[in-house]
C-alpha positions as CSV (number, residue, x, y, z in Angstrom):
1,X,-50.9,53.3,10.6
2,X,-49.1,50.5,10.2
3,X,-45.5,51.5,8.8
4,X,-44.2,48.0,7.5
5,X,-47.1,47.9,5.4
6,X,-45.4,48.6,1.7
7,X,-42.4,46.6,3.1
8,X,-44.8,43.5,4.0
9,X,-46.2,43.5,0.6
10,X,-42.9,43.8,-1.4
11,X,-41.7,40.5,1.1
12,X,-44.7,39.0,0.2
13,X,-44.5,38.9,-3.5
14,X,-41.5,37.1,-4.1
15,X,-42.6,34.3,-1.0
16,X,-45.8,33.9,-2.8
17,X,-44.1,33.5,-6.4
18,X,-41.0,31.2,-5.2
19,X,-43.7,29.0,-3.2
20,X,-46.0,28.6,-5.9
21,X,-43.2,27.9,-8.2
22,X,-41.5,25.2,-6.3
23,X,-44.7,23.4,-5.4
24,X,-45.9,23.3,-9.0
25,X,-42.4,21.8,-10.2
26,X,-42.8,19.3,-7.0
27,X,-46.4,18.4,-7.9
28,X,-45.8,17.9,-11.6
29,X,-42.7,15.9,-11.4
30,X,-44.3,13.6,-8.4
31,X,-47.1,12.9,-10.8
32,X,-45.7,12.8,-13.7
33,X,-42.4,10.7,-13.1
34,X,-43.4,8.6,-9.8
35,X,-47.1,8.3,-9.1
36,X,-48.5,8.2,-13.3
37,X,-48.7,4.8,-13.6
38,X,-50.7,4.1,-10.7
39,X,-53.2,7.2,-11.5
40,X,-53.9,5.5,-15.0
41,X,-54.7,2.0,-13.7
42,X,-56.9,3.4,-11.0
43,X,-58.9,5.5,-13.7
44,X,-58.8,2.2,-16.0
45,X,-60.2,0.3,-12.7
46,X,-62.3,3.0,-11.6
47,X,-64.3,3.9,-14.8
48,X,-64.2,0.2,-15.3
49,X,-62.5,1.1,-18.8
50,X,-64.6,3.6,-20.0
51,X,-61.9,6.2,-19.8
52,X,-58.0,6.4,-19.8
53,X,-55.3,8.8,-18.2
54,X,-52.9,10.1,-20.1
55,X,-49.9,10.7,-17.4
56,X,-48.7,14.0,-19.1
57,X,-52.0,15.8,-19.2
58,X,-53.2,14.6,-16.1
59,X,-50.1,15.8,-14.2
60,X,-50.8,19.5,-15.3
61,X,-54.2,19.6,-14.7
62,X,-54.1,17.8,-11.4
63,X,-51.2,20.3,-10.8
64,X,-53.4,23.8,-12.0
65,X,-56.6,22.2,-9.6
66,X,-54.1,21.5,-6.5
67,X,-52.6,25.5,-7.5
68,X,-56.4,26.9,-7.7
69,X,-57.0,25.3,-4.1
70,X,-53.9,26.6,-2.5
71,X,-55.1,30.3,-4.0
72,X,-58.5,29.8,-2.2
73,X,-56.9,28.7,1.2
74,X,-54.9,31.6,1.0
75,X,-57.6,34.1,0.7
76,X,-59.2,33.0,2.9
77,X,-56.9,32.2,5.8
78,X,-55.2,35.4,5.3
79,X,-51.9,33.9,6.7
80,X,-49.0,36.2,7.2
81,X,-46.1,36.0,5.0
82,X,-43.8,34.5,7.8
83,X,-46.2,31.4,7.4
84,X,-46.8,31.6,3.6
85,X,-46.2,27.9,2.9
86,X,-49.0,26.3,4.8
87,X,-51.3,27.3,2.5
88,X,-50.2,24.3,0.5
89,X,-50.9,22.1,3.2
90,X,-54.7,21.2,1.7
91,X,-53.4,20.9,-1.7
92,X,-50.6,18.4,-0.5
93,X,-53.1,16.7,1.5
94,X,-55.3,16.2,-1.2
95,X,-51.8,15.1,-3.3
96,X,-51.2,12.5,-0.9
97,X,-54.8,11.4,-0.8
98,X,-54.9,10.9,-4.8
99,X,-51.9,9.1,-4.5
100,X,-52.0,6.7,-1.9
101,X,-53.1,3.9,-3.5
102,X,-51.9,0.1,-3.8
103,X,-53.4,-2.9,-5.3
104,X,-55.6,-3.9,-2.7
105,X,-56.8,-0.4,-2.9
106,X,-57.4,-0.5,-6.6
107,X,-59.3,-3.6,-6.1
108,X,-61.2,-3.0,-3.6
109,X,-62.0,0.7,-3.8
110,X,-61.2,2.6,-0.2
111,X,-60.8,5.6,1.6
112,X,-59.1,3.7,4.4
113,X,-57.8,6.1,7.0
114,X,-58.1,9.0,5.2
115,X,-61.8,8.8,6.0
116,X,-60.9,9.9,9.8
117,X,-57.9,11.3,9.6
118,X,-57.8,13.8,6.7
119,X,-61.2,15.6,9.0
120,X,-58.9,15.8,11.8
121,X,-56.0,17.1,10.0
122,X,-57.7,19.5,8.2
123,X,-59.2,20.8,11.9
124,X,-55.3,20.9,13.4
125,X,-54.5,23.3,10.6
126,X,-57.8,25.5,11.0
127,X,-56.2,25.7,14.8
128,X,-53.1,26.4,13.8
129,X,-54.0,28.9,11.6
130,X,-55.5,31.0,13.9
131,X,-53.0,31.0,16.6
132,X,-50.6,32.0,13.8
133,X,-51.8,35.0,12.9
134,X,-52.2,36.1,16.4
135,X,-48.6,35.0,17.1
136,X,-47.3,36.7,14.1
137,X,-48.9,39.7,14.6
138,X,-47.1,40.5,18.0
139,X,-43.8,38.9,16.2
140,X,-44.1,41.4,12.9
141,X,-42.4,44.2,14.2
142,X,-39.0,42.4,15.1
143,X,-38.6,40.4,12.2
144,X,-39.8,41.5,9.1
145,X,-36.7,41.2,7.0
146,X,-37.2,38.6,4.0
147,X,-34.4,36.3,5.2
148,X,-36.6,35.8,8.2
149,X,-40.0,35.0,6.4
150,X,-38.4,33.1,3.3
151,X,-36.6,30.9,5.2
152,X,-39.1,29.3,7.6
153,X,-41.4,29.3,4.2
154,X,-39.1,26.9,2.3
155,X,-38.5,24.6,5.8
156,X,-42.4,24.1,5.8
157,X,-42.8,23.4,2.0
158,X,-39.7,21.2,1.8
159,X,-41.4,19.3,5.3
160,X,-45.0,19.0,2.9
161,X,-43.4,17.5,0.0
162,X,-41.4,14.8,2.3
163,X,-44.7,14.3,4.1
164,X,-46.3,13.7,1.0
165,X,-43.6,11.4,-0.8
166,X,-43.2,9.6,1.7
167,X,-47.3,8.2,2.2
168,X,-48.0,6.3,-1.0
169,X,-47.4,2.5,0.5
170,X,-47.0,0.9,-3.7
171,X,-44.0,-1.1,-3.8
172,X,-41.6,-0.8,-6.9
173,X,-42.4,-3.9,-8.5
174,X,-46.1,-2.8,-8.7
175,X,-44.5,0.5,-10.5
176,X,-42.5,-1.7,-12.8
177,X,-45.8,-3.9,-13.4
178,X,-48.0,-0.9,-14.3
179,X,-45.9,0.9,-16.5
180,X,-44.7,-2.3,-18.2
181,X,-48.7,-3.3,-19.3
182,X,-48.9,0.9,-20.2
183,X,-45.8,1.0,-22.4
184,X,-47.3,-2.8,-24.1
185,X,-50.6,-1.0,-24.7
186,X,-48.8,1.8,-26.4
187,X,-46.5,-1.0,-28.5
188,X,-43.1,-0.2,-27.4
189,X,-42.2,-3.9,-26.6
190,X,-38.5,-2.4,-26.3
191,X,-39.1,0.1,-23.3
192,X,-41.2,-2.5,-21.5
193,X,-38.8,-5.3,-21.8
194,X,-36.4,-2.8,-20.4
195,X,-38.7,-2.1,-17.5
196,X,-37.3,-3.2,-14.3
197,X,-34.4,-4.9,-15.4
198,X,-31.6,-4.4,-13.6
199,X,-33.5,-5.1,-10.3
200,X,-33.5,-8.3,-8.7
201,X,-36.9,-8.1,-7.6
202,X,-40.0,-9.1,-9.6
203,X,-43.2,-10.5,-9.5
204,X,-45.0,-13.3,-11.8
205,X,-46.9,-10.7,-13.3
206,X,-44.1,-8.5,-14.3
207,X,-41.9,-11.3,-15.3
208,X,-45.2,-12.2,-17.6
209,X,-45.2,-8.8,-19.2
210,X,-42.0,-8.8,-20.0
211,X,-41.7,-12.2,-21.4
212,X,-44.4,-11.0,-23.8
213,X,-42.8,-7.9,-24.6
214,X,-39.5,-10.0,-25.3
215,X,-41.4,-12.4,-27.9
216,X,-43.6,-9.7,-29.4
217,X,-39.8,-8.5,-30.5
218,X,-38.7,-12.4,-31.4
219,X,-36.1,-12.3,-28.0
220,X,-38.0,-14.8,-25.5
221,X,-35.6,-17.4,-26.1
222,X,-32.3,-15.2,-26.5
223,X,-32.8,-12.7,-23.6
224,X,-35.1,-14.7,-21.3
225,X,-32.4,-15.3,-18.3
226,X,-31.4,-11.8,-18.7
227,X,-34.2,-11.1,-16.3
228,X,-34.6,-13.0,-12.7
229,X,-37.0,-15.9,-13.2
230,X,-38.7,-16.7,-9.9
231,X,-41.8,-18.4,-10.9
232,X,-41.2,-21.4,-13.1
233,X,-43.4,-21.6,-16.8
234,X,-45.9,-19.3,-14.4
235,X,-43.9,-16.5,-15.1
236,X,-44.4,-17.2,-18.8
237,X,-48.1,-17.5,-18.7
238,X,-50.6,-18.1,-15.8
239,X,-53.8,-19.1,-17.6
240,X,-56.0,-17.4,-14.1
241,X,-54.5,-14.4,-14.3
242,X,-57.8,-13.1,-16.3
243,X,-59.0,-10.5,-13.4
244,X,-60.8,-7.8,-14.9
245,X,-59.0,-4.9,-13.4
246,X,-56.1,-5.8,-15.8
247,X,-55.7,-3.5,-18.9
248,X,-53.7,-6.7,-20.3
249,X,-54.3,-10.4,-19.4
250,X,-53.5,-13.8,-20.1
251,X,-55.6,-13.6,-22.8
252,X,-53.8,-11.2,-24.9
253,X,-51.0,-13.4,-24.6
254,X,-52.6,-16.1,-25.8
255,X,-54.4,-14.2,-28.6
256,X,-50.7,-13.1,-29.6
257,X,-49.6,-17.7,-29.2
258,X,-52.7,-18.4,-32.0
259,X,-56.0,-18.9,-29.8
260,X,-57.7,-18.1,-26.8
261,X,-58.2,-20.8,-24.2
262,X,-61.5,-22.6,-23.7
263,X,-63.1,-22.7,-20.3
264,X,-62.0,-26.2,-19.5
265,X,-58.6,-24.9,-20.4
266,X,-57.5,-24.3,-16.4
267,X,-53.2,-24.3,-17.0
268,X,-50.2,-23.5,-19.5
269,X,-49.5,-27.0,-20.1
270,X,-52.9,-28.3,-20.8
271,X,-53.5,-24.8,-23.4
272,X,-49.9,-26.0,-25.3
273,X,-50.9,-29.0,-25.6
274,X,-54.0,-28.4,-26.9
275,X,-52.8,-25.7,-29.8
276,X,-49.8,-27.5,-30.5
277,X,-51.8,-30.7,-31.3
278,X,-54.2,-28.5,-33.6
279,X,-51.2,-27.0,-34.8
280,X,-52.8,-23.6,-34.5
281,X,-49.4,-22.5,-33.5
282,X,-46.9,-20.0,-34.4
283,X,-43.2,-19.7,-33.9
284,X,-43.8,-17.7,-30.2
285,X,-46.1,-20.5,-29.1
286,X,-43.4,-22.9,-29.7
287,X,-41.2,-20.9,-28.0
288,X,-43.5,-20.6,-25.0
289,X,-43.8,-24.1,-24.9
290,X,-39.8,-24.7,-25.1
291,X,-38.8,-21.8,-22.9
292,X,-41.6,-23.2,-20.4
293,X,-39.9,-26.5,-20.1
294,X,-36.6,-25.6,-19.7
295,X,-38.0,-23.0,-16.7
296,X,-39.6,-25.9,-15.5
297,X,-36.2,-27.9,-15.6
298,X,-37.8,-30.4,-17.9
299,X,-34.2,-31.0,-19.7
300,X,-35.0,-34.3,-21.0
301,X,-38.5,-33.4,-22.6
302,X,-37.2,-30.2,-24.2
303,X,-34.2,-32.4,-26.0
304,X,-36.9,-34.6,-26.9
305,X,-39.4,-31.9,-28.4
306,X,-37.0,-29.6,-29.2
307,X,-36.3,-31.6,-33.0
308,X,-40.2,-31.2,-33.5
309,X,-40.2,-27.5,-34.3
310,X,-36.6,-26.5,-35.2
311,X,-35.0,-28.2,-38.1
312,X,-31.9,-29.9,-36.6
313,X,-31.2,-32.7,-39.7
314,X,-27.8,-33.2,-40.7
315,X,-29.0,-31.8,-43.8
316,X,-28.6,-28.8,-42.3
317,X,-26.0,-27.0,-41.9
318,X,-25.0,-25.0,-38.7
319,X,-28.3,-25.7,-37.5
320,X,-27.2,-26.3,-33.8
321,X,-25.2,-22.7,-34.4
322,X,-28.3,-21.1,-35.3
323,X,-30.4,-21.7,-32.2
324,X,-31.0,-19.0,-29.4
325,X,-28.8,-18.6,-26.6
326,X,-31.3,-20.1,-24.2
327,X,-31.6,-23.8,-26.4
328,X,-27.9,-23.8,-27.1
329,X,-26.7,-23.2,-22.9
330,X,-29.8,-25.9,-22.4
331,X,-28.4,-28.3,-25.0
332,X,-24.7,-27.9,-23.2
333,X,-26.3,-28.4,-19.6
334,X,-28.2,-31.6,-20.8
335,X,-25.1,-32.8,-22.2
336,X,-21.9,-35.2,-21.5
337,X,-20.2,-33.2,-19.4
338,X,-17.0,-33.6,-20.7
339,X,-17.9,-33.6,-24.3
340,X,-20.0,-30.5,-23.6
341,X,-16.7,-29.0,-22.1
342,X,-15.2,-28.9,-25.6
343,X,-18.4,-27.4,-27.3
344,X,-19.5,-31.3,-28.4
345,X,-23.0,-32.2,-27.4
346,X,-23.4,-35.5,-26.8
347,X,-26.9,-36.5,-25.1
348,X,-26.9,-40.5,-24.5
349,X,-25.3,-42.2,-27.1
350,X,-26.1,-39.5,-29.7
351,X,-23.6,-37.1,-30.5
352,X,-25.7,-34.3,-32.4
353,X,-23.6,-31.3,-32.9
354,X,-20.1,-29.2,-32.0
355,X,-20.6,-26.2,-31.7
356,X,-19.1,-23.3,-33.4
357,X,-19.9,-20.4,-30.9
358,X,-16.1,-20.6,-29.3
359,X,-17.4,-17.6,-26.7
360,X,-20.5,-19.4,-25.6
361,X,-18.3,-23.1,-25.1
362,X,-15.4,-21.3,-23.5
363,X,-18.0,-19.3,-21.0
364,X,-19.3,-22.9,-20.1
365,X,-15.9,-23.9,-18.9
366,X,-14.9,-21.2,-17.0
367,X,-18.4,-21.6,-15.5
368,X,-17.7,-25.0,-14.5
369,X,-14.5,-24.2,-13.2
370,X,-15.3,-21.2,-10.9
371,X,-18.2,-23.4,-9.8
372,X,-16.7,-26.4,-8.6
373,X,-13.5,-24.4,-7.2
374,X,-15.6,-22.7,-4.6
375,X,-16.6,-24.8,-1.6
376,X,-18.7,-22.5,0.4
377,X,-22.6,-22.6,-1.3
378,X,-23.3,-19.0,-0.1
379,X,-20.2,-17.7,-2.0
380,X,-20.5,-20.1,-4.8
381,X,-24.4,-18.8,-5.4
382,X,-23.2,-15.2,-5.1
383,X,-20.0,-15.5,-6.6
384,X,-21.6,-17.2,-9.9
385,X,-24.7,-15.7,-10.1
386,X,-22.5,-12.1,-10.6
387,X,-20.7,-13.5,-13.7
388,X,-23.2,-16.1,-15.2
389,X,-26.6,-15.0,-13.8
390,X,-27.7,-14.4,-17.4
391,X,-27.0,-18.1,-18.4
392,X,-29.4,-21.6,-18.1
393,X,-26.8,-23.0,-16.7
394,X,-26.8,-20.8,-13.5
395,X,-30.4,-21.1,-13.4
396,X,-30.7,-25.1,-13.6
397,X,-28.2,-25.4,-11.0
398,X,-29.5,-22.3,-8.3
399,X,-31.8,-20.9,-8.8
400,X,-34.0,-22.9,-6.5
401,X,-31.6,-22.4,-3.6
402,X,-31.0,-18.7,-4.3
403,X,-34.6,-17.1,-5.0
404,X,-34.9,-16.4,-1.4
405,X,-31.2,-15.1,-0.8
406,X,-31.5,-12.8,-3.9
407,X,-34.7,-11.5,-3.3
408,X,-33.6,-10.6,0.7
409,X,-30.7,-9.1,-0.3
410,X,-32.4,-6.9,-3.1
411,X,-34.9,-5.6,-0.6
412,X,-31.4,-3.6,0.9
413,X,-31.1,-1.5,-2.1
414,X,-34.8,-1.4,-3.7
């Protein structure tokens, strides 16, 4: 008779209890918080969208199926106390299976090495299995104590959910992408302008979705150098991007500017110029169009157009005041330079308008002056971009040079 019997199973109740506990915690949160987004494109891709994933749901029922499993393998593997934990190891490999997926994955649908090596892995532990139980057995009689079976229990889990976290290969900017398009689905334009912001690392696509979350709220020309702009009027709208696998396109957006773009209708500037001319438009096609031409640089044919769609007669009054941030830092930049110093915008021969916004003319100046007093271009890029990286006038005068810099020195802390 075996005397540490009533002992072993009074051990084992609280190992199996604290295990299951902290893996469903891990498993929930993993899917819930980091992996959800990518889960819901995959099933949009997948079932070709036929059927959608709610995060929340699908995060406790993937969680209760991966739970079942780890019961089964524990039944049947019989594994002693001492070695508790491992039980877990088919339900996280399954975990990191589900959520190893990319974009090139989602879009072209792949096993890749999990085809070969989830067989062998799940053969190691089959070994290893076995030769633990024999080991154990000769090992039960010297330690039995719970400090000596709880212990090595929470190493091997704590080892599983590292393992697992760190597999999925999706960067951060594919996170930001996906649950920017979800939260646009649901309508809260607000939490997926928000999305990614304070990172200096983007994509067209993202910068896309969050251009048309900022318009959708009437912002695109206030807030649009809040964010990093990397990709010209492409990061406004890319008439290609119309792959399939995308719960929101280019076509939404221009369904949101007034009409969709015929088939001959092959970039941004060729669909402006075709609405604007039918004037099919609305306020946030104009706004596209203006906002694409000063992303594009194209300082003199946004002064130009600019008078088309905004009422700028003397007749009325703080009209120069009333513009957003973006046209007013633009209409400064294109300027005199030394009438635009004291808030005066003079373009040519044409003085238009002084401006009343003190703040914005006084933040010009000091601009200017930090700019031109630091001779090094490496510290002047860094050294401005960290004040006035929000402004056009930081962006007309770097952000060609800097894109690279910025975007190297974000990989560091992203």
């Amino acid at each position: 008779m075996n005397r540490n019997y009533p002992y072993k199973q009074k051990t084992a109740g609280p190992i199996r209890y604290a295990c299951g506990i902290l893996f469903m915690i891990f498993s929930f949160c993993y899917l819930f918080f980091l992996q959800g987004e990518i889960l819901a494109e995959a099933q949009f891709v997948y079932s070709k969208g036929v059927t959608s994933y709610d995060i929340l749901i699908g995060a406790i029922v993937i969680t209760v199926v991966l739970q079942v499993i780890q019961w089964i393998v524990a039944l049947l593997s019989h594994l002693p106390s001492r070695w508790h934990a491992l039980s877990y190891l088919p339900s996280m490999l399954m975990l990191a299976m589900l959520t190893d997926v990319n974009r090139e994955t989602i879009e072209h649908f792949s096993f890749g090495g999990w085809t070969w090596g989830a067989p062998i892995l799940l053969l190691i532990y089959i070994i290893l299995v076995i030769i633990l139980r024999r080991v154990d057995t000769n090992m039960s009689v010297y330690m039995s104590g719970i400090k000596s079976q709880i212990y090595p229990n929470f190493i091997i889990l704590f080892v599983l959910m590292l393992g697992t976290g760190a597999i999925p290969q999706s960067t951060d900017v594919y996170h930001y992408e996906l649950k920017a398009e979800r939260l646009i689905l649901a309508k809260d334009y607000k939490g997926a302008a928000a999305v990614g912001k304070f990172s200096l690392r983007t994509s067209a696509r993202l910068t896309q979705l969050r251009m048309y979350a900022l318009s959708k709220q009437g912002l695109l020309p206030e807030c649009i150098f809040d964010y990093p702009q990397y990709d010209g009027s492409d990061g406004l709208l890319n008439i290609a991007d119309t792959l399939s696998i995308y719960r929101f396109t280019s076509r939404d957006i221009c369904f949101h500017l007034g009409a969709f773009p015929g088939k001959t209708v092959r970039t941004a500037a060729r669909y402006y110029k075709i609405v604007l001319g039918d004037s099919i438009y609305n306020q946030h096609t104009v706004d596209y169009y203006l906002c694409g031409l000063l992303l594009d640089k194209n300082l003199k044919e946004f002064c130009r157009q600019l008078p088309s769609y905004y009422n700028l007669s003397d007749s009325c009054v703080g009209a120069y005041d009333s513009l957003p941030r973006a046209y007013r830092e633009a209409l400064l930049q294109q300027g005199e330079r030394s009438f635009a110093l004291q808030g005066k915008i003079v373009i040519g021969t044409d003085t238009l308008a002084t401006l009343s916004d003190n703040e914005m003319v006084g933040r010009f100046r000091d601009y200017n002056e930090l700019k031109n007093s630091l001779k090094d271009t490496t510290e002047r890029i860094n050294r401005t971009h960290r004040e006035y990286g929000n402004t056009y006038w930081w962006y007309y005068d770097y952000s060609h040079i800097a894109t690279g810099e910025l975007e190297k020195k974000s990989e560091k802390y992203y």
